[in-house]
C-alpha positions as CSV (number, residue, x, y, z in Angstrom):
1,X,55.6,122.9,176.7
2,X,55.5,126.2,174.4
3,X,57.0,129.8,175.4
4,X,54.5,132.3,175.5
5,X,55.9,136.0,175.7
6,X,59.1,136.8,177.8
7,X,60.0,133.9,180.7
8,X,56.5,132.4,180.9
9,X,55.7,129.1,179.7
10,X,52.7,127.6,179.0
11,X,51.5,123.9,179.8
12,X,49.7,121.8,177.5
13,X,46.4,120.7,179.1
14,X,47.1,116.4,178.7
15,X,44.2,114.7,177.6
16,X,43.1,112.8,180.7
17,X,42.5,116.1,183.0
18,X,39.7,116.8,180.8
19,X,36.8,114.1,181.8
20,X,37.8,114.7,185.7
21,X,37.2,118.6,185.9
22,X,33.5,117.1,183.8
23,X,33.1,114.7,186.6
24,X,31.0,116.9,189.3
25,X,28.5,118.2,186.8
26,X,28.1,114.8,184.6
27,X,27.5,113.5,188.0
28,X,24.5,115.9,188.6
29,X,23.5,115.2,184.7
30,X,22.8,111.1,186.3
31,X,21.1,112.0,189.1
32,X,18.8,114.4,187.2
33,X,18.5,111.6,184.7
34,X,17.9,108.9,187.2
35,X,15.1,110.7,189.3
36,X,11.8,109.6,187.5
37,X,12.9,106.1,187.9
38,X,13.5,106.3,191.4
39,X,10.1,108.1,191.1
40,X,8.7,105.1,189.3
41,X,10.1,102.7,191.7
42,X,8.5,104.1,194.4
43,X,5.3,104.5,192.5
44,X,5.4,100.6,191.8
45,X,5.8,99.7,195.4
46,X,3.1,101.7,196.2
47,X,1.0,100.5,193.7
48,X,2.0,96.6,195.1
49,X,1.1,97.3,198.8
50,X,-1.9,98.4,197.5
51,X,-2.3,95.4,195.3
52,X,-1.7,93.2,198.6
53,X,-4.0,95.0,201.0
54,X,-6.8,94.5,198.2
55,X,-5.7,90.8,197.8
56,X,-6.4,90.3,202.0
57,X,-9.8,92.4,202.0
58,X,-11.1,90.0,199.4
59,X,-9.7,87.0,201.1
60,X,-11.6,88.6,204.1
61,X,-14.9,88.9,202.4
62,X,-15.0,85.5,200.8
63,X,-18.3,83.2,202.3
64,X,-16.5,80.7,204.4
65,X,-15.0,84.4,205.9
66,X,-18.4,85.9,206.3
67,X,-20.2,82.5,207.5
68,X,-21.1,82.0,210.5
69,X,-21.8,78.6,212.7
70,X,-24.7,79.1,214.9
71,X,-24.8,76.9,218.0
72,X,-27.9,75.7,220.0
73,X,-27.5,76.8,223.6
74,X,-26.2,73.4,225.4
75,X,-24.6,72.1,221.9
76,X,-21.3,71.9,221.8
77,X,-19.6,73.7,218.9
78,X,-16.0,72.8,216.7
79,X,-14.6,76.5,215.9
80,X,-10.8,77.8,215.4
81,X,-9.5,74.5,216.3
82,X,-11.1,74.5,219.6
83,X,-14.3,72.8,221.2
84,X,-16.9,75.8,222.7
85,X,-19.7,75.4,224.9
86,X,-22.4,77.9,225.9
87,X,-23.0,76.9,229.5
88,X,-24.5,80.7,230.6
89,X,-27.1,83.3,229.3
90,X,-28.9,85.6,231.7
91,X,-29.4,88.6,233.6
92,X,-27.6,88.9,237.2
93,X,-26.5,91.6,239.6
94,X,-23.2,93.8,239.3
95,X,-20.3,93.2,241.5
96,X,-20.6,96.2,243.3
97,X,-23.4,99.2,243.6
98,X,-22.7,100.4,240.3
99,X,-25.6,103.0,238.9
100,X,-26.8,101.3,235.8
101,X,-29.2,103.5,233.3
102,X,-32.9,102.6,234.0
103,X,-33.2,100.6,230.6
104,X,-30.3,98.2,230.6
105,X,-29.3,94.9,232.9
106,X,-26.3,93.4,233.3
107,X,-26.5,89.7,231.5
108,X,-23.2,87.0,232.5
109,X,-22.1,84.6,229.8
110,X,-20.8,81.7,231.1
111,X,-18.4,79.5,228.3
112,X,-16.0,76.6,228.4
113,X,-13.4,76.3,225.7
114,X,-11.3,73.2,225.0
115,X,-7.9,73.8,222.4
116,X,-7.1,70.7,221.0
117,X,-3.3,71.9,220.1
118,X,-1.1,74.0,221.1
119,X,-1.2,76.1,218.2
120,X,-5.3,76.6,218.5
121,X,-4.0,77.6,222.1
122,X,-2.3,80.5,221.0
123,X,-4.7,81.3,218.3
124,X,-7.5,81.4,220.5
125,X,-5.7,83.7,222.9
126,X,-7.0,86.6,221.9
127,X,-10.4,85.9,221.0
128,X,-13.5,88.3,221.3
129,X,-16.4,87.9,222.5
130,X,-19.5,89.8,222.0
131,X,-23.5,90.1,223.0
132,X,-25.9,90.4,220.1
133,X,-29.3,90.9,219.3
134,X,-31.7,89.6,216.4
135,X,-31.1,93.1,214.6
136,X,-26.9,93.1,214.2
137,X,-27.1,95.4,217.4
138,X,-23.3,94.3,219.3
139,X,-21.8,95.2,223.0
140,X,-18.4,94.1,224.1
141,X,-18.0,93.0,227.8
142,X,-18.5,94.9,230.9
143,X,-16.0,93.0,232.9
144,X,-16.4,95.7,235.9
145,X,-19.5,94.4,236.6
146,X,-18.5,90.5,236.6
147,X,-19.7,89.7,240.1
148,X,-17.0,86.6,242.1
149,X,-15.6,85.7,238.6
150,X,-13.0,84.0,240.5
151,X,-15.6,81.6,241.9
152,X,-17.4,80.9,238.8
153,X,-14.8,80.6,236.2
154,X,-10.9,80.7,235.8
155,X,-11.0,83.8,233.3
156,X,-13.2,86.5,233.5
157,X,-12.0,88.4,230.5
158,X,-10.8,86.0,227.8
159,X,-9.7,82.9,226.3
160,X,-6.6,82.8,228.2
161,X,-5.1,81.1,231.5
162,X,-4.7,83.9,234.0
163,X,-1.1,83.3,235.9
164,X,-1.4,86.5,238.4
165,X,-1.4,90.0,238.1
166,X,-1.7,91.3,234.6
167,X,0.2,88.5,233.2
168,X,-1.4,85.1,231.3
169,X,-0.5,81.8,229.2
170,X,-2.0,80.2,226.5
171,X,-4.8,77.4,227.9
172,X,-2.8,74.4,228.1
173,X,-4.0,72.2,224.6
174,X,-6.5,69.5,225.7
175,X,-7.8,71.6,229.2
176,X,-11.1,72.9,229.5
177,X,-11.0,76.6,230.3
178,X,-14.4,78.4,232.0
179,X,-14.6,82.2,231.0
180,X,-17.3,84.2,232.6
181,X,-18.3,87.5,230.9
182,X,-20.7,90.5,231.6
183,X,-22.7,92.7,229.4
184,X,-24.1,95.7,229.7
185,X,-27.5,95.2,227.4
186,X,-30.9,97.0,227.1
187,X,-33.8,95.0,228.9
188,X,-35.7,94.4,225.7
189,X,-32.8,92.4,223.7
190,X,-33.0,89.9,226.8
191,X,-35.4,87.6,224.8
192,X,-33.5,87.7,221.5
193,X,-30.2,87.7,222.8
194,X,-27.6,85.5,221.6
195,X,-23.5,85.3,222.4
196,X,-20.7,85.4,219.8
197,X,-17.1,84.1,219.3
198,X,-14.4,85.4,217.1
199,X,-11.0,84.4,216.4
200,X,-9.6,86.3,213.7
201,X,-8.3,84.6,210.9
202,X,-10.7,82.1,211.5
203,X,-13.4,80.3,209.3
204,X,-16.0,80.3,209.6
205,X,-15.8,84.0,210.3
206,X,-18.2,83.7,213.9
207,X,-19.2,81.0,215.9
208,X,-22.7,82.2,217.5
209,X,-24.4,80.6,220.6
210,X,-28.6,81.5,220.3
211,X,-31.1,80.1,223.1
């Protein structure tokens, strides 16, 4: 310590004090310094989701994905672990007095499926089905107009076990499961009409059923 005019001292400033009073604004110095690499990082993951999206479109699009198996009506066919069987393709009346337009008729497609695991059980569980024509022209079911479904087959929407109410199980593995869909279609796809599986993931990508 040093005097410094009459009854006031001065304190020496020790050598440590100097780096804490810099501590606040060196701090702000890193993070300014550090901010186009946290910019970079995010820049990288971006670029990697994008990288892996591009990866599963192309795994989608390879031929075994876009391939489908086409199925005389009556044949049996082998498809996402699961034996299918077209047993139904034709026009029929609505469940109830429903106006249709004066064009279209309903047509019911009547299917068994057989999983041969469980695991082709659960896969096929959510499976699609779908009425096509010769020119790519699709329509997904109608299953308002499914006329006694209950009488004709033990699902009426999907590939799945219905347990009452709203709520389902996989088809037990090895148990043949009869689905009965409607569709809505125009009259004049009736003779070029054709029925279509899909179970994503699956390859081939379609299993179709043709008369």
């Amino acid at each position: 310590m040093r005097r410094v005019g009459a009854g006031q001292v001065l304190r020496r400033r020790s050598s440590w004090e100097t780096p804490a009073r810099a501590a606040l604004p060196a701090g702000r110095g890193y993070l300014r310094r550090s901010r186009p690499y946290r910019i970079l990082g995010l820049v990288l993951l971006l670029a990697f989701a994008v990288a892996v999206e591009h990866w599963l479109e192309r795994r989608a699009a390879n031929p075994s994905m876009r391939r489908m198996t086409i199925v005389a009506a009556g044949e049996s066919g082998e498809y996402a672990g699961a034996t299918w069987r077209l047993t139904r393709l034709g026009p029929g009346s609505p469940r109830r007095a429903v106006p249709l337009p004066d064009d279209a008729v309903v047509v019911y497609a009547g299917l068994t499926v057989t999983p041969h695991d469980a695991a082709a059980s659960d896969r096929i569980e959510a499976c699609v089905l779908r009425a096509v024509d010769g020119r790519g022209r699709t329509w997904g079911p109608a299953s308002v107009l499914i006329a006694d479904a209950g009488r004709g087959a033990d699902s009426a929407a999907g590939c799945y076990r219905p347990t009452g109410g709203y709520e389902r199980e996989p088809i037990p593995a090895g148990r043949s499961q009869r689905i009965l869909t409607a569709f809505l279609v125009p009259k004049d796809v009736l003779p070029d009409l054709a029925v279509r599986v899909l179970v994503r993931g699956a390859a081939p990508r379609y299993l179709q059923f043709e008369l």
